[in-house]
C-alpha positions as CSV (number, residue, x, y, z in Angstrom):
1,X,58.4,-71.2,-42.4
2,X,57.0,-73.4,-45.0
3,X,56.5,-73.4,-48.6
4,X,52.7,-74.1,-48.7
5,X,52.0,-70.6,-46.3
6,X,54.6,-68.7,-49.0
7,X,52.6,-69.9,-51.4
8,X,49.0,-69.0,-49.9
9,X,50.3,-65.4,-49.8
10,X,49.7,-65.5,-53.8
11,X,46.6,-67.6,-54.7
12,X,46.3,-68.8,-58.2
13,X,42.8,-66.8,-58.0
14,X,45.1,-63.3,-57.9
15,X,47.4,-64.5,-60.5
16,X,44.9,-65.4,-63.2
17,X,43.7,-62.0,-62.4
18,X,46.8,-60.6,-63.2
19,X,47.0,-62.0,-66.4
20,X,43.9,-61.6,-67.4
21,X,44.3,-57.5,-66.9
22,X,47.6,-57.6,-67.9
23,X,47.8,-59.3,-70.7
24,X,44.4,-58.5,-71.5
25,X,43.0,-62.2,-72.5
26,X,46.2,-63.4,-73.6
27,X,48.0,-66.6,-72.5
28,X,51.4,-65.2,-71.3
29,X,54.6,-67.3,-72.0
30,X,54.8,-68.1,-68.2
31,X,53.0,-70.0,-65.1
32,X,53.9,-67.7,-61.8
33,X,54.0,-68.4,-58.9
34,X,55.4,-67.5,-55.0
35,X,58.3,-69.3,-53.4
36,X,60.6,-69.0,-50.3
37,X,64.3,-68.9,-50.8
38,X,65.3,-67.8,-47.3
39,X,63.4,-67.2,-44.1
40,X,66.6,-65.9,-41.8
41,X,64.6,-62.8,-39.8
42,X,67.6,-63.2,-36.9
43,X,70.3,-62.7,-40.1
44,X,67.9,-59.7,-41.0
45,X,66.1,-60.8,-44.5
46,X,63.5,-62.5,-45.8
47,X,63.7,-63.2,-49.4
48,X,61.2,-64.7,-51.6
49,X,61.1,-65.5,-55.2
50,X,58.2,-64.9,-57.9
51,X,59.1,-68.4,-59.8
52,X,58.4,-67.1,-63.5
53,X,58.2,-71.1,-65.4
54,X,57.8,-71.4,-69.0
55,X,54.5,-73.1,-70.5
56,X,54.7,-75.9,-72.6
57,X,55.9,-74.7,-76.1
58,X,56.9,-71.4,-75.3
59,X,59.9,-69.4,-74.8
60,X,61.0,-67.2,-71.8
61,X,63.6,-64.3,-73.4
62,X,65.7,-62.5,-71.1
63,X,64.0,-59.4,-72.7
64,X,60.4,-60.9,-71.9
65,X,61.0,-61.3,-67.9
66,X,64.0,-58.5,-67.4
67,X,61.7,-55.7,-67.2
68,X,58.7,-57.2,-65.0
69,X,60.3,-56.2,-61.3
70,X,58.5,-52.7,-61.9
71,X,55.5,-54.0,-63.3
72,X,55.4,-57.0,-60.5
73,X,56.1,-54.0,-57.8
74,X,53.6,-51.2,-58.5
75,X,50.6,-53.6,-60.1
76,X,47.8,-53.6,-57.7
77,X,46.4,-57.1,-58.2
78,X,49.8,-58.8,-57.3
79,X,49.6,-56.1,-54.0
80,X,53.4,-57.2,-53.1
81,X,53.0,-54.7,-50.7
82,X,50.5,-56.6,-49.0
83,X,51.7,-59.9,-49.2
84,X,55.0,-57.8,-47.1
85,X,52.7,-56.7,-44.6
86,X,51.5,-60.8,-44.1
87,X,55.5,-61.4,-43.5
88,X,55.5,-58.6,-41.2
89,X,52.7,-60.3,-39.0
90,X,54.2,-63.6,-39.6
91,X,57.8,-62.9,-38.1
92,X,56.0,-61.8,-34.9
93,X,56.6,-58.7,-32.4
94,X,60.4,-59.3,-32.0
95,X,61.2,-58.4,-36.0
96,X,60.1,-55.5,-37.8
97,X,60.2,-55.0,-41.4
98,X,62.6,-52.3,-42.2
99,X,62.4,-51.9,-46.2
100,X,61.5,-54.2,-49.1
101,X,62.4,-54.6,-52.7
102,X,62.3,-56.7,-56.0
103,X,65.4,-57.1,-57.2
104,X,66.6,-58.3,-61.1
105,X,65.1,-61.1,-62.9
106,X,67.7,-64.1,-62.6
107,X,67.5,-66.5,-65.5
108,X,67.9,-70.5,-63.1
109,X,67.6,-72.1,-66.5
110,X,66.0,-71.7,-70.2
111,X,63.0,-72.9,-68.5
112,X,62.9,-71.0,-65.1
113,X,63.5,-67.0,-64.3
114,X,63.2,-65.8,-60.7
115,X,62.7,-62.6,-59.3
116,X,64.1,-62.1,-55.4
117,X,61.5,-60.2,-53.2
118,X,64.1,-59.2,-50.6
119,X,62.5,-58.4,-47.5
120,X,65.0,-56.6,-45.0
121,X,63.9,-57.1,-41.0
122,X,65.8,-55.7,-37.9
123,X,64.7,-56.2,-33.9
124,X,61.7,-54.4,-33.0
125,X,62.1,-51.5,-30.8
């Protein structure tokens, strides 16, 4: 699996859309984007990473970034259920996805915060 397709999953298109209804107009203190952190279906996960990078001059607080799992889950632009369901196809017949979650913002660096979309996969019936 490759960056580049991880990254097509979430086009900049859908994230300026986010912003734009989320922070109605206003330039959030972060760039976005999708990454892969580990493609291992035969170990039984997938997990991605929404890559949360500051912009230039701005700050990224722990209390800024610690509560947007729920927000990134539920919002209907980001549709992280549906970028799941593109895995799902991806993997092929052998793998099924069993579950999925976000799990906690990880601070990498004043600069970088990472939130893991864990994506657990089992052996298709």
């Amino acid at each position: 699996m490759d960056e580049a397709f991880i990254k097509s999953l979430l086009p900049r298109e859908r994230i300026d859309e986010f912003f734009e209804a989320f922070y109605f107009g206003e330039e959030p203190a972060y760039f976005l984007e999708l990454g892969l952190r580990e493609w291992a279906p035969e170990a039984g996960k997938i997990v991605l990473e929404l890559r949360l990078s500051a912009r230039p001059g701005m700050c990224l607080a722990c209390n800024l970034t610690s509560g947007l799992p729920a927000v990134f889950k539920k919002h209907p632009i980001l549709n992280l259920e549906g970028i799941v369901q593109e895995i799902a196809q991806k993997i092929g017949p052998e793998y099924q996805v069993l579950s999925w979650d976000l799990g906690w913002t990880e601070q990498i660096n004043r600069d970088l915060h990472v939130i893991p979309l864990v994506i657990k996969v089992g052996k298709a019936k």
